[in-house]
gemmi code that builds the backbone of each chain (N, CA, C; Angstrom):
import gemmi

chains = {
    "A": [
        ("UNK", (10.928, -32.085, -10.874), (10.495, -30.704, -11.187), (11.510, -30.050, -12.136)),
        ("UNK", (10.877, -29.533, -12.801), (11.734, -28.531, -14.197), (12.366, -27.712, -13.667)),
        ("UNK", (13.573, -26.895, -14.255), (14.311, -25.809, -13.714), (13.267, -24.521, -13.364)),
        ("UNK", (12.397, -24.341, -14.330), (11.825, -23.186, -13.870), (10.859, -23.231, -13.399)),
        ("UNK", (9.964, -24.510, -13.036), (9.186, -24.445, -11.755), (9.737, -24.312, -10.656)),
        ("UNK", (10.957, -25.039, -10.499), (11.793, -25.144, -8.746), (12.278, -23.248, -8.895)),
        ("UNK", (13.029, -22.365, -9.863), (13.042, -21.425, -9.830), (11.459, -20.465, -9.457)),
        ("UNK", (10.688, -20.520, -9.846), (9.746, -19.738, -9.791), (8.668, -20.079, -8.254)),
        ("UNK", (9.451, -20.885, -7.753), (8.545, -21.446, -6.387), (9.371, -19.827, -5.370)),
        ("UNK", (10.362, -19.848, -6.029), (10.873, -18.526, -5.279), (9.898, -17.205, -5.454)),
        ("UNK", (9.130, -17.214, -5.947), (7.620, -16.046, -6.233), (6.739, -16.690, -4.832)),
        ("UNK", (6.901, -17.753, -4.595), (6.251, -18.205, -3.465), (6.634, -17.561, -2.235)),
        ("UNK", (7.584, -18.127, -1.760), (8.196, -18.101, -0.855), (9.720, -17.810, -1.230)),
        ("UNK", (10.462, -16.452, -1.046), (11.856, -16.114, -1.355), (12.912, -17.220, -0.845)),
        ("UNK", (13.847, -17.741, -1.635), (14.847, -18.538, -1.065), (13.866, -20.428, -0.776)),
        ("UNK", (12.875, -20.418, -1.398), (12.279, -21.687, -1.969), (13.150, -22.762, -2.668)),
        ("UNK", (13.375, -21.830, -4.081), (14.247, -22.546, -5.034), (15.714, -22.775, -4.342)),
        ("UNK", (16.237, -22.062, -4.101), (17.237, -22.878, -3.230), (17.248, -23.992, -1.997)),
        ("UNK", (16.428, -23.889, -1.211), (15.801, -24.756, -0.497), (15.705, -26.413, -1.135)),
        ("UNK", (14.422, -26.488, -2.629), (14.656, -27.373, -2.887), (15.565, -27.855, -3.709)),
        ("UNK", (16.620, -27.378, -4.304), (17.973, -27.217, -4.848), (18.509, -28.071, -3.677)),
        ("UNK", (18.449, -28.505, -2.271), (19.213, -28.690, -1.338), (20.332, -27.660, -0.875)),
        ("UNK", (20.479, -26.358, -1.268), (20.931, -25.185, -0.622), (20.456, -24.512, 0.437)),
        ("UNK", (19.729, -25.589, 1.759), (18.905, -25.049, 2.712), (19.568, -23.689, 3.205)),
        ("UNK", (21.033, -23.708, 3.885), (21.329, -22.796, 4.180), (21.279, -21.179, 3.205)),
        ("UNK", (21.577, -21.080, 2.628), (21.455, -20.035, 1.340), (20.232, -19.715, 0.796)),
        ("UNK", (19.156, -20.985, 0.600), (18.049, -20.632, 1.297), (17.574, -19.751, 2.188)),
        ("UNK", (17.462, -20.063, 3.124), (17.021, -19.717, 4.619), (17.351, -18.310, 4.999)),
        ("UNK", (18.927, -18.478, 4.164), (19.662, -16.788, 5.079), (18.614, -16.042, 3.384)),
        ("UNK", (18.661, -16.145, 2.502), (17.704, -14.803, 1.439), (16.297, -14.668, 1.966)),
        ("UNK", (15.931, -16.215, 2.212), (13.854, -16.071, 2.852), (14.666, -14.827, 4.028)),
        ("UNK", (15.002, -14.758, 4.994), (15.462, -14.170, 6.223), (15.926, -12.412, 5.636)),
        ("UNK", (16.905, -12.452, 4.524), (17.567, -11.353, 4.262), (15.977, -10.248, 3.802)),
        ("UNK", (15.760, -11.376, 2.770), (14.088, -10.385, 2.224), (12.931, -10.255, 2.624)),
        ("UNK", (13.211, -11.095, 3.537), (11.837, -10.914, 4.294), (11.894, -9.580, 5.604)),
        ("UNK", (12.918, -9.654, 5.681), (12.985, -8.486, 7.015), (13.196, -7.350, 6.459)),
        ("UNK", (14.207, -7.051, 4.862), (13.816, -6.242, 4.124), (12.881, -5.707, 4.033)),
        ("UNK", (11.869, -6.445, 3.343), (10.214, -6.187, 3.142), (9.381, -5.711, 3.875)),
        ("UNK", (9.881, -6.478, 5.508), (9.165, -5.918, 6.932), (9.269, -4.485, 7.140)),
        ("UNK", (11.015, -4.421, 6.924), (11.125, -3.018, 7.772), (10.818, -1.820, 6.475)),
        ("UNK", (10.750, -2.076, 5.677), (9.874, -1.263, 4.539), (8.242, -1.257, 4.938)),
        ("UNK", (7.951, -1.788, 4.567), (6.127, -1.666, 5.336), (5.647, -1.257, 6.326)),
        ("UNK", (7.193, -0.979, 7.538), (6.863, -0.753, 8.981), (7.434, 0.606, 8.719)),
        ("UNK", (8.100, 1.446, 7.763), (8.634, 2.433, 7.819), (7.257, 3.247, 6.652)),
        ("UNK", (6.816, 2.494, 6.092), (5.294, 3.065, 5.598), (4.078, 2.232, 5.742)),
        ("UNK", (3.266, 2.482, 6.200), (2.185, 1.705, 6.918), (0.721, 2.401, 6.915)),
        ("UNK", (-0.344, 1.096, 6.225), (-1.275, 2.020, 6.093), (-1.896, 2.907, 7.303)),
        ("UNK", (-2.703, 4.117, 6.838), (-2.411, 5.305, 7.709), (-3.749, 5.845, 7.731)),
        ("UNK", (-4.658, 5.693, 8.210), (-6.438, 5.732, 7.952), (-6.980, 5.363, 6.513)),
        ("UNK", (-6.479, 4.454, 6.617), (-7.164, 3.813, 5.246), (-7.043, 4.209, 3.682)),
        ("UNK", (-6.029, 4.870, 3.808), (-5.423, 5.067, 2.523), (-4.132, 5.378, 2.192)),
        ("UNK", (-3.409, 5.469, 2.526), (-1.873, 5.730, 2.509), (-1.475, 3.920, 2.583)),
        ("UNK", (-0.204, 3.994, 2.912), (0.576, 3.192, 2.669), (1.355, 2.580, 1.660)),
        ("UNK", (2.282, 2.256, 2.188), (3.221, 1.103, 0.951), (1.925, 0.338, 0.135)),
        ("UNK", (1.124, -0.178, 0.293), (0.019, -1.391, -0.415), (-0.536, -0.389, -0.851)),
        ("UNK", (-1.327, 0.845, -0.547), (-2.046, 1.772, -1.224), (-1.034, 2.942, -1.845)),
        ("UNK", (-0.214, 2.778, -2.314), (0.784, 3.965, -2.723), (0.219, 4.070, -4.818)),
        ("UNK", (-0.141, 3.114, -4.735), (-0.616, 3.076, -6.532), (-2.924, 3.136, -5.799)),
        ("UNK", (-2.954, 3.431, -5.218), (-4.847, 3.517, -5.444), (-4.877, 2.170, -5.056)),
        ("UNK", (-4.562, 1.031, -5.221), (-5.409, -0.092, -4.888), (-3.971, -1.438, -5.089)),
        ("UNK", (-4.718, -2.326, -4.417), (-3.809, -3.694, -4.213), (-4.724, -4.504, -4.763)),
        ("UNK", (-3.946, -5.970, -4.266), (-4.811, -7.108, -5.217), (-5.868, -7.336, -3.761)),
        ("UNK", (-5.397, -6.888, -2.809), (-6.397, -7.771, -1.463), (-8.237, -6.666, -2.024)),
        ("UNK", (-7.598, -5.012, -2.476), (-8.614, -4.442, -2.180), (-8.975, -3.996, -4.240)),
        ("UNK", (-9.196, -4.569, -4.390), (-8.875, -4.152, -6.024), (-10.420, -3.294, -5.971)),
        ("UNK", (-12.004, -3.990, -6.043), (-12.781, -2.881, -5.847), (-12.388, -1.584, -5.332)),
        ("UNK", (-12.296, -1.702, -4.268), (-12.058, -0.005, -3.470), (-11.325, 0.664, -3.918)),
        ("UNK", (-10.049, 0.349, -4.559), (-8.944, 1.102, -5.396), (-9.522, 1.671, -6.431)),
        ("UNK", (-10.580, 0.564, -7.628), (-10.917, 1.401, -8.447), (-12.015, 2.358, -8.127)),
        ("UNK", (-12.443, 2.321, -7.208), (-13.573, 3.285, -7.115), (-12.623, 5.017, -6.422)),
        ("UNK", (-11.505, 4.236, -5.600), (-10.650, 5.440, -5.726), (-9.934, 6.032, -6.757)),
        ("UNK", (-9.330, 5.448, -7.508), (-8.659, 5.957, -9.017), (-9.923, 6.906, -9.675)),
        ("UNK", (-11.062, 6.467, -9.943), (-12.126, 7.548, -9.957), (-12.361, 8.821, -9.747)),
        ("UNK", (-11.834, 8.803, -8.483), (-12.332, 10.060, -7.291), (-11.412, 10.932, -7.906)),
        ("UNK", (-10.290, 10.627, -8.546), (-9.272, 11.377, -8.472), (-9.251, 12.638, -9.616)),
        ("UNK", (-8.386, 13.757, -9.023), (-9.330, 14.865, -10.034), (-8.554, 14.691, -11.398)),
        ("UNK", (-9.648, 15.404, -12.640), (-9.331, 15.254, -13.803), (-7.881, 15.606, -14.209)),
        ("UNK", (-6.879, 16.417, -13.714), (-5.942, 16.978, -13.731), (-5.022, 16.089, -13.293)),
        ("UNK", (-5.702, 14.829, -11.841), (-4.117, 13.945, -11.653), (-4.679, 13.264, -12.669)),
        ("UNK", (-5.521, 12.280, -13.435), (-5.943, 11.581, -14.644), (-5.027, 12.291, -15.632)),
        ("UNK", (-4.933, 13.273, -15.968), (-4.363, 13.809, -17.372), (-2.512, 13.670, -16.970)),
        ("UNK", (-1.776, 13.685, -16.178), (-0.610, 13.789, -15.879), (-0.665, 12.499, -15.220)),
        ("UNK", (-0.957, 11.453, -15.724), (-0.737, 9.824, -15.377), (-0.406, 9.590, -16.727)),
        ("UNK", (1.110, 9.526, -17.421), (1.498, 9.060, -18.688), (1.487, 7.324, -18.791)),
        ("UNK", (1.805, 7.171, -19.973), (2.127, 5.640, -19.949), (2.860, 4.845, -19.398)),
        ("UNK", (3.895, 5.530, -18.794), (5.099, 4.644, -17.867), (4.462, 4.890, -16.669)),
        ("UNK", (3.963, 5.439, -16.157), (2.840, 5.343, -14.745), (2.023, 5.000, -14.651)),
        ("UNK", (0.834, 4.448, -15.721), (0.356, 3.392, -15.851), (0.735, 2.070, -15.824)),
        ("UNK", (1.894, 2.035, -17.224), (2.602, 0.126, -16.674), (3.407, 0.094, -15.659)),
        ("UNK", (3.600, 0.958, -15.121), (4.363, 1.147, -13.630), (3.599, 0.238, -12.882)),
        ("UNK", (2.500, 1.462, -12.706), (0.851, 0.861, -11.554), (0.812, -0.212, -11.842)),
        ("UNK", (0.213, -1.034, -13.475), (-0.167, -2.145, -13.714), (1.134, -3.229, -13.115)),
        ("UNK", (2.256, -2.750, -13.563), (3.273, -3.634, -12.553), (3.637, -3.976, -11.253)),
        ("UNK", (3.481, -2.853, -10.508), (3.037, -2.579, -9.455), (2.081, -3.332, -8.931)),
        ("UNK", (0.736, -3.377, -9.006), (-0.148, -3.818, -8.833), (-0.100, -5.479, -8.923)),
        ("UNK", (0.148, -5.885, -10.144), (-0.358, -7.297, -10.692), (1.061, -8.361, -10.413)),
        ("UNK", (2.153, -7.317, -11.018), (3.313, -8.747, -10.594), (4.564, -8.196, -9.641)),
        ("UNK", (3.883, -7.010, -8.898), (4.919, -7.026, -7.612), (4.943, -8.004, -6.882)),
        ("UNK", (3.430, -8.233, -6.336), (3.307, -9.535, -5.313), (4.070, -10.833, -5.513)),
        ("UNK", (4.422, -10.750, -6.502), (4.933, -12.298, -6.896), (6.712, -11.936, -7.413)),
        ("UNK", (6.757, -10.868, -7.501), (8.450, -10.261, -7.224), (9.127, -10.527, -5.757)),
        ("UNK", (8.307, -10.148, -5.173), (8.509, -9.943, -3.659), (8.452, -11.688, -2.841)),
        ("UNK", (7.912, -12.196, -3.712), (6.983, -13.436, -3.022), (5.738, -13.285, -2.208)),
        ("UNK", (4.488, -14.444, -2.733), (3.761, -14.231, -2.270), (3.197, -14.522, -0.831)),
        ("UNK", (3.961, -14.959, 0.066), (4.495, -15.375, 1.302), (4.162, -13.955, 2.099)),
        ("UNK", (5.757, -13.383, 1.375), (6.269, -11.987, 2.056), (5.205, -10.670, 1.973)),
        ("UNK", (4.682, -10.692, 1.029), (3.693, -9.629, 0.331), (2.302, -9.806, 1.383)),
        ("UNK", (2.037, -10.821, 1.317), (0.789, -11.250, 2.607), (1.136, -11.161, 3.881)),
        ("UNK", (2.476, -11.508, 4.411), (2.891, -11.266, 5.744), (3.266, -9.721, 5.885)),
        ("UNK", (3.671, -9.127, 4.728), (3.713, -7.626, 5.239), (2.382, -6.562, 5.373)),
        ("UNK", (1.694, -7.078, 4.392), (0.167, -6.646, 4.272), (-0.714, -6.546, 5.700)),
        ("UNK", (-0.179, -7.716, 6.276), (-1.007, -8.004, 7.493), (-0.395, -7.099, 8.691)),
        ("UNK", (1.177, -7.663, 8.626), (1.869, -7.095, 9.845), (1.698, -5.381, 9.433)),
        ("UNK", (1.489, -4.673, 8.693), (1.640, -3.271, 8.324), (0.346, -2.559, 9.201)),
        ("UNK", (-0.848, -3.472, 9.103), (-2.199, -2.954, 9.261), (-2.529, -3.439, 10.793)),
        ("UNK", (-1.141, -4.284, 11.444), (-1.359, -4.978, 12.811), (-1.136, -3.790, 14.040)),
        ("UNK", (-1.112, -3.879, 15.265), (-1.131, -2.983, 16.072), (0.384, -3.244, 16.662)),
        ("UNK", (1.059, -4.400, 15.797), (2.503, -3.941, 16.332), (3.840, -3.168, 15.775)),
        ("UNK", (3.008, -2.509, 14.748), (4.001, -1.521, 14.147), (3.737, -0.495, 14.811)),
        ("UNK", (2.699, -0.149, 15.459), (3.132, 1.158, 16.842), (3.701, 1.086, 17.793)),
        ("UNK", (3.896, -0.543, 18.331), (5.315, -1.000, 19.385), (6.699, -0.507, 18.228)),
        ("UNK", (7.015, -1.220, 17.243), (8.274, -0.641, 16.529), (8.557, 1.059, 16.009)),
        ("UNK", (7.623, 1.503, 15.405), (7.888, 2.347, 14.876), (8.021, 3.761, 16.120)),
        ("UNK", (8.847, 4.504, 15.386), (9.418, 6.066, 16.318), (8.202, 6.420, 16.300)),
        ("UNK", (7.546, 6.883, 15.339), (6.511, 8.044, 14.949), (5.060, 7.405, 15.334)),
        ("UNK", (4.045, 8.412, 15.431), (2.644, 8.232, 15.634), (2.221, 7.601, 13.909)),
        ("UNK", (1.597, 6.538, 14.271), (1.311, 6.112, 12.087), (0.926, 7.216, 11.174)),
        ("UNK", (0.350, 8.015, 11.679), (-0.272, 9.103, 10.743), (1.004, 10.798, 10.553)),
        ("UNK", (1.849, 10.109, 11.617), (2.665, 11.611, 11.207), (4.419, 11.266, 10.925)),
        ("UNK", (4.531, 10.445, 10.276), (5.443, 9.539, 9.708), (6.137, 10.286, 8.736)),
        ("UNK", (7.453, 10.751, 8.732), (8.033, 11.870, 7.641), (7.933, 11.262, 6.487)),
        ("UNK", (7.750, 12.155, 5.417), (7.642, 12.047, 4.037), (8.919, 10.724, 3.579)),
        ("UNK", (10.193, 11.885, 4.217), (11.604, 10.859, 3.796), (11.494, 9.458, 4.197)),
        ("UNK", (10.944, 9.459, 5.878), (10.986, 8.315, 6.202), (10.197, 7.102, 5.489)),
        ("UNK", (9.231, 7.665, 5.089), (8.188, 6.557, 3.676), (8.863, 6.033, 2.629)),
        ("UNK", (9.306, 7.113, 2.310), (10.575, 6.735, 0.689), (11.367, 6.173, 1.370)),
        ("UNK", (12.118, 6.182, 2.172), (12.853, 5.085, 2.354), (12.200, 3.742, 2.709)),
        ("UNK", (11.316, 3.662, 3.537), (10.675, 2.247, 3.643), (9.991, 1.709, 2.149)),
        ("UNK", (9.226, 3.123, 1.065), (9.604, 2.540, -0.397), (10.555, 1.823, -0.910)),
        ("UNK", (11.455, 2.382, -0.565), (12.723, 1.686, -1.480), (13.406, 0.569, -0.889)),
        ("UNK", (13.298, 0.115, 0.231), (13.568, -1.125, 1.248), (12.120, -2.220, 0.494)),
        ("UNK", (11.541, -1.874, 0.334), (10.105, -3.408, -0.039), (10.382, -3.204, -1.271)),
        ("UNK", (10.601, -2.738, -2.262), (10.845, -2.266, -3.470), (12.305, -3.353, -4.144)),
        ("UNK", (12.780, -2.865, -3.296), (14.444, -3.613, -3.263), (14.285, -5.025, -3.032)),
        ("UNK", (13.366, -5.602, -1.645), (13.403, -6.581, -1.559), (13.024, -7.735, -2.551)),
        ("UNK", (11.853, -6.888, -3.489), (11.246, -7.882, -4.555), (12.528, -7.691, -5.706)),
        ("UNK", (12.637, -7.009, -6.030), (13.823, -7.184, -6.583), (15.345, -8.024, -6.614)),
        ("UNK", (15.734, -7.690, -5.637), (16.884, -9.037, -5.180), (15.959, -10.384, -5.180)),
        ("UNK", (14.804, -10.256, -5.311), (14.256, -11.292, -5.327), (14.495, -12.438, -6.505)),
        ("UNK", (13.852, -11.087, -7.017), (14.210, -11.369, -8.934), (15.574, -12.327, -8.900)),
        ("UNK", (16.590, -11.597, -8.266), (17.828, -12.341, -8.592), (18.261, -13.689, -8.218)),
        ("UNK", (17.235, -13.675, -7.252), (17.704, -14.739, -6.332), (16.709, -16.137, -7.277)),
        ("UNK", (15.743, -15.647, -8.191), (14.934, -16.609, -8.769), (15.706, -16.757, -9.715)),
        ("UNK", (16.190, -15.654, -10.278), (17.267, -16.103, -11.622), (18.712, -16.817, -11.320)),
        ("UNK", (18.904, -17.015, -10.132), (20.166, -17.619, -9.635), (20.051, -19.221, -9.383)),
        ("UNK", (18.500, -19.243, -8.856), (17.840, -20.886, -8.637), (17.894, -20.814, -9.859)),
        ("UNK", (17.616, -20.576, -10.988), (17.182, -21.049, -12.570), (18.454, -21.536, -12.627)),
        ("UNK", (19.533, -20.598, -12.594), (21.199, -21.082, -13.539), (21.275, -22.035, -11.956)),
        ("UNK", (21.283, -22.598, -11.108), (21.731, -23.806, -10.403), (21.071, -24.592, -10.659)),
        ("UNK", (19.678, -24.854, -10.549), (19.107, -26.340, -11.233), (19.356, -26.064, -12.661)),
        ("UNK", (19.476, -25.784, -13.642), (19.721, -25.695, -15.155), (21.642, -26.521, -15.201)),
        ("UNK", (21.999, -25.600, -14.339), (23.460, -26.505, -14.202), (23.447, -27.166, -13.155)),
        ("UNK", (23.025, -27.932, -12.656), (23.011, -28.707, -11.309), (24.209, -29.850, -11.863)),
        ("UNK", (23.585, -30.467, -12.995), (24.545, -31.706, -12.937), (25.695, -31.360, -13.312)),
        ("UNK", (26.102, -30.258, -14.305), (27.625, -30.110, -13.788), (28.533, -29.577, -13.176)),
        ("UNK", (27.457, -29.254, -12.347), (28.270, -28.271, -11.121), (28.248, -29.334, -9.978)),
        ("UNK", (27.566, -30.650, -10.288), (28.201, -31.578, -9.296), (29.000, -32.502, -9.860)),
        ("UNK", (29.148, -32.462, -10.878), (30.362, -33.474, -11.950), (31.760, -32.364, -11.219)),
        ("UNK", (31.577, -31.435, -11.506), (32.742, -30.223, -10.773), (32.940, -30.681, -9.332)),
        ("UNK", (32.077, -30.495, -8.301), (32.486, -30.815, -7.210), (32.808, -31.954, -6.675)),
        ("UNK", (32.294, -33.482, -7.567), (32.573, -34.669, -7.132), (34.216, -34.517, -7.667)),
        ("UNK", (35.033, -34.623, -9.411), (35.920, -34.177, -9.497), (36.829, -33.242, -8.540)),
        ("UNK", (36.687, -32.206, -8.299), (36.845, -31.699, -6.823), (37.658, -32.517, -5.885)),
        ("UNK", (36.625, -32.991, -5.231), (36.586, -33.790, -4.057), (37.561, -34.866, -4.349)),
        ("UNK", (37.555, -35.758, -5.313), (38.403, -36.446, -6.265), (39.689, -36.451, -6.471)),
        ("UNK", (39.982, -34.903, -6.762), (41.621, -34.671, -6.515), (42.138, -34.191, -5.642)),
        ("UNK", (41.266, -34.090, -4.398), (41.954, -33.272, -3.005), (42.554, -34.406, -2.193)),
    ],
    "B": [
        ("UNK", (10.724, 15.429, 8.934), (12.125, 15.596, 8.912), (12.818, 14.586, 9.793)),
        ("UNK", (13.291, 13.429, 9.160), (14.456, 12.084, 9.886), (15.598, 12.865, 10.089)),
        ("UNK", (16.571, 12.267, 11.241), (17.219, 12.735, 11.437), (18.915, 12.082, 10.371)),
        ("UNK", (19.776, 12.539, 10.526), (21.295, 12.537, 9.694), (21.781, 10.597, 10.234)),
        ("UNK", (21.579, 10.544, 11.458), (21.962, 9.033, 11.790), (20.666, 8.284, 11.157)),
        ("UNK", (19.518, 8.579, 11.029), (18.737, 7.365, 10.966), (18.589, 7.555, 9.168)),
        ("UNK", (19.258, 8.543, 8.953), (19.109, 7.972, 6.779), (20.363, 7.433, 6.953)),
        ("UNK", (21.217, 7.856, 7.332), (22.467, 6.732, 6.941), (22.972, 5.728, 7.722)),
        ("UNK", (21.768, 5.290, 8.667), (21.699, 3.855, 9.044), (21.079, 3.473, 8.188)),
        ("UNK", (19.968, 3.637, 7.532), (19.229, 3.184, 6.729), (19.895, 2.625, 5.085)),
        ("UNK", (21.250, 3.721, 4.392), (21.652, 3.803, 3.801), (22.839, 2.547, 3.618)),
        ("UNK", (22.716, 2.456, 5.041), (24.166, 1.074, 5.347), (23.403, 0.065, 5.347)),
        ("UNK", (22.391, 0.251, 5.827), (21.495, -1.231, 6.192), (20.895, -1.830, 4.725)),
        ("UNK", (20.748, -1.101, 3.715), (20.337, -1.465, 2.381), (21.522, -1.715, 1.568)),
        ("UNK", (22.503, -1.409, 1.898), (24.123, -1.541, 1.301), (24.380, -3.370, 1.898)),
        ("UNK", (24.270, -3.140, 3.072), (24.557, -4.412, 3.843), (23.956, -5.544, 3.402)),
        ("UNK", (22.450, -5.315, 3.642), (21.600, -6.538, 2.324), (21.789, -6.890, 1.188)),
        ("UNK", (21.575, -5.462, 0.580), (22.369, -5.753, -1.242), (23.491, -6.973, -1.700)),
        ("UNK", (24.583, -6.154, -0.039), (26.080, -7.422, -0.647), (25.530, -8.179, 0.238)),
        ("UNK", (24.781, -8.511, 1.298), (24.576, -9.785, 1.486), (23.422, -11.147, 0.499)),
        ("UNK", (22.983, -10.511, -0.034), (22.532, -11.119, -1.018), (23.249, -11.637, -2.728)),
        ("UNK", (23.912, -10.564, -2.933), (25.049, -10.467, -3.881), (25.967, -11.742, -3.655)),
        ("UNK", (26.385, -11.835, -1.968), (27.449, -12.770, -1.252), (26.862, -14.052, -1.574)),
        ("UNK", (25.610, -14.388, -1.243), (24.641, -15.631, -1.229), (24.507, -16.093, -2.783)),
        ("UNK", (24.516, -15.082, -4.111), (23.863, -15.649, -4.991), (25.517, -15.456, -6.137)),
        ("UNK", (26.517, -15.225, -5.390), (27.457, -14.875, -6.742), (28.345, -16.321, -6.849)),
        ("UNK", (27.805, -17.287, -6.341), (28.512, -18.350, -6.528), (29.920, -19.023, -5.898)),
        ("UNK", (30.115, -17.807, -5.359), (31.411, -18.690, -4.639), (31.037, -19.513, -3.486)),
        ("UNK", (32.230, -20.320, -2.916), (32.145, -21.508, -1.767), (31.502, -20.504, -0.570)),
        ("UNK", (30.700, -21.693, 0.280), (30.679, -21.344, 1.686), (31.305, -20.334, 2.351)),
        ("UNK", (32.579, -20.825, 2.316), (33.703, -20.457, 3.322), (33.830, -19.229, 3.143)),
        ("UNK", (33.658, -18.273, 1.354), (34.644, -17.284, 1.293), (32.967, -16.065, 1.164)),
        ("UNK", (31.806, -16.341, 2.225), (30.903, -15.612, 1.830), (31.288, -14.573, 2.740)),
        ("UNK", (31.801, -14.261, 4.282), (32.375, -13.006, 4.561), (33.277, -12.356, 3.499)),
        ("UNK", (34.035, -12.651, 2.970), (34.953, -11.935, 1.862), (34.102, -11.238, 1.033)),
        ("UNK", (33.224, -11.972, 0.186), (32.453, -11.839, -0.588), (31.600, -10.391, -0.345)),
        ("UNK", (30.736, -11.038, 0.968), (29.857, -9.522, 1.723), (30.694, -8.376, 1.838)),
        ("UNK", (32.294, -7.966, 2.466), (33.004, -7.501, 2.412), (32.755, -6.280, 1.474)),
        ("UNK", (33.430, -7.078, 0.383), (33.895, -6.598, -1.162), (32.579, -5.869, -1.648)),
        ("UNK", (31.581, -6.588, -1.510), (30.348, -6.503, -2.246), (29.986, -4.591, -1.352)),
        ("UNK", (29.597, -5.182, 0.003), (29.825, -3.299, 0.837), (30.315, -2.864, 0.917)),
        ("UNK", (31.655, -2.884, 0.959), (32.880, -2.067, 0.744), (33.156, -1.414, -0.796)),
        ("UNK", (32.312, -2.021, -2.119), (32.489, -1.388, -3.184), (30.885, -0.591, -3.208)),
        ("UNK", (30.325, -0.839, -2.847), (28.497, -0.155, -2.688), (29.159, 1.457, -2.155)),
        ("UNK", (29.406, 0.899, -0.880), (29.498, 2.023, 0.076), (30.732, 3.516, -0.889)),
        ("UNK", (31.642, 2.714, -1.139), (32.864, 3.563, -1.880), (32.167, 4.195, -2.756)),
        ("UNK", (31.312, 3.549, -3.639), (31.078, 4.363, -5.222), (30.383, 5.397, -4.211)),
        ("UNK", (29.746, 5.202, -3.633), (28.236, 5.960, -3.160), (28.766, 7.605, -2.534)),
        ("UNK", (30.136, 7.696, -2.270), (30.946, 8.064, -1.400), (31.567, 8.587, -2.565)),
        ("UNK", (32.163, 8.321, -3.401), (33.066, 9.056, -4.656), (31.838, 9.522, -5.373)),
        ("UNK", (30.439, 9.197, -6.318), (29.426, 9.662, -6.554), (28.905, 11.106, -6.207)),
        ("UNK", (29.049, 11.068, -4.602), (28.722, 12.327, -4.246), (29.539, 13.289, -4.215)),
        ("UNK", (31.278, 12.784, -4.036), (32.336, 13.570, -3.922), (31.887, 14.774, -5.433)),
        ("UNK", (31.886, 13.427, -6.358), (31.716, 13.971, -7.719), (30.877, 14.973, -7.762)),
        ("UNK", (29.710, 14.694, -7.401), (28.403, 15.669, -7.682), (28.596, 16.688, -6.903)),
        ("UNK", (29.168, 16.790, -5.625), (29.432, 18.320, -5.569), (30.489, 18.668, -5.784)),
        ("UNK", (31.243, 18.178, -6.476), (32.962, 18.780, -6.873), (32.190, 19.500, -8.338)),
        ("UNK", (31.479, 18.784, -9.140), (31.147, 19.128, -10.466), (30.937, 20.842, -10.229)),
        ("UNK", (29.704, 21.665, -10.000), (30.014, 22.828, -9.711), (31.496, 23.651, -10.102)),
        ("UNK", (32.233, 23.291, -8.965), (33.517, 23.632, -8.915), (34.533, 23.444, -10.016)),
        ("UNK", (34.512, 22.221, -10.794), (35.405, 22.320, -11.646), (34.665, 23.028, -12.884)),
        ("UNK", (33.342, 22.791, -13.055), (32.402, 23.872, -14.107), (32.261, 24.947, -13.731)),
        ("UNK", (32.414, 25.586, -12.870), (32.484, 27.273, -12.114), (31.156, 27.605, -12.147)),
        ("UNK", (29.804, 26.571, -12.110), (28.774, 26.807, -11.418), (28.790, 27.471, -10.279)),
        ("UNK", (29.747, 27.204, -9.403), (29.442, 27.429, -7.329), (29.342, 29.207, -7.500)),
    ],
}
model = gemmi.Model(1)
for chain_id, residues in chains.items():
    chain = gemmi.Chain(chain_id)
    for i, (resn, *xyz) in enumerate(residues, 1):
        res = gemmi.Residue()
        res.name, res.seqid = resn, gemmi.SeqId(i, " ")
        for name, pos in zip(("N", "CA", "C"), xyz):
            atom = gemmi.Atom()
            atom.name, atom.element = name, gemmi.Element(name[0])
            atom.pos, atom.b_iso = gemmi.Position(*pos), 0.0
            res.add_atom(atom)
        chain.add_residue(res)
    model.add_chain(chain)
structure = gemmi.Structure()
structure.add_model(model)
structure.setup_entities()
């Protein structure tokens, strides 16, 4: 496998590319670090009668893409006119290649667990009366997670890209100890 | 309205990930990834902490207050 397929398997599943890198451990602890990231973001905003949530915070997801656009519609002429261009490729980013920032693993397991009946065992609040602050912050926790994500795919790229001499380094290494 | 402990648990707990991820992907050995996490939250947390010192000292040295 090419450097940037084994990198980009991390859109799959976070901490992939390290995995098959043979970095199970370092692996395992980012799938673990971002994935519970991601959780406790989705569990700190959670959809909320069928329209709120982290997944509905842009009008629509990829699970519900009809229903979103028929909501973006609804919406009055006035929020349409104060939707500029960076809130559009926001949305469109948002929308189309968050899932695969985040991994598409994590993005489906939070989707599900968000809309499950055990985020009213975790969470303080009743789902529907959930503080404003407390949302933005569970924003910026799933937000974050796809992000470090990012890094963690660009970090598998530079280790398989240098794999072989970063084990010419460590056999040398080993060599003079 | 959250309360003062649960944003800045929240605030540590995203500091804590950050350098633990930072720790995992900055390349050093095994061994020295507590150090690493350390450094990595211990410089998060500081700026975040002088940042604000700043932002409300500013006022004061501009004679805004």
């Amino acid at each position: 496998m090419n450097p940037l397929g084994i990198s980009l398997t991390g859109c799959l599943v976070p901490g992939l590319g390290h995995m098959i890198l043979g970095l199970r451990k370092r692996g395992v602890a980012l799938f673990l670090i971002l994935t519970a990231m991601f959780l406790f973001g989705v569990t700190l905003h959670p959809d909320a009668d069928n329209g709120g949530g982290f997944f509905g915070k842009y009008k629509k997801n990829i699970f519900k893409s009809y229903q979103g656009r028929e909501a973006a519609f609804q919406q009055t002429d006035r929020g349409r006119d104060m939707e500029g261009p960076i809130d559009k490729a926001w949305r469109f980013v948002f929308i189309y290649g968050y899932p695969f920032f985040v991994g598409i693993f994590d993005y489906l397991a939070g989707y599900l667990w968000q809309g499950s009946e055990f985020v009213e065992a975790v969470l303080p609040y009743e789902r529907s009366e959930i503080p404003v602050a407390a949302k933005d912050i569970g924003d910026c926790f799933a937000l974050l997670a796809g992000l470090l994500n990012l890094l963690a795919i660009m970090d598998a790229y530079d280790l398989a890209v240098n794999r072989r001499t970063l084990e010419e380094a460590a056999s040398s290494l080993e060599a003079s100890a | 309205m959250i309360s003062a402990g649960f944003a800045l648990a929240s605030l540590l707990l995203a500091c804590l990930c950050i350098a633990a991820v930072y720790a995992l992907i900055s390349g050093q050995r095994p061994g020295r990834f507590g150090r690493e996490l350390l450094v990595g939250f211990g410089l998060m947390v500081g700026g975040i902490l002088v940042l604000a010192g700043v932002i409300e000292l500013l006022p004061v040295i501009f004679g805004g207050a």
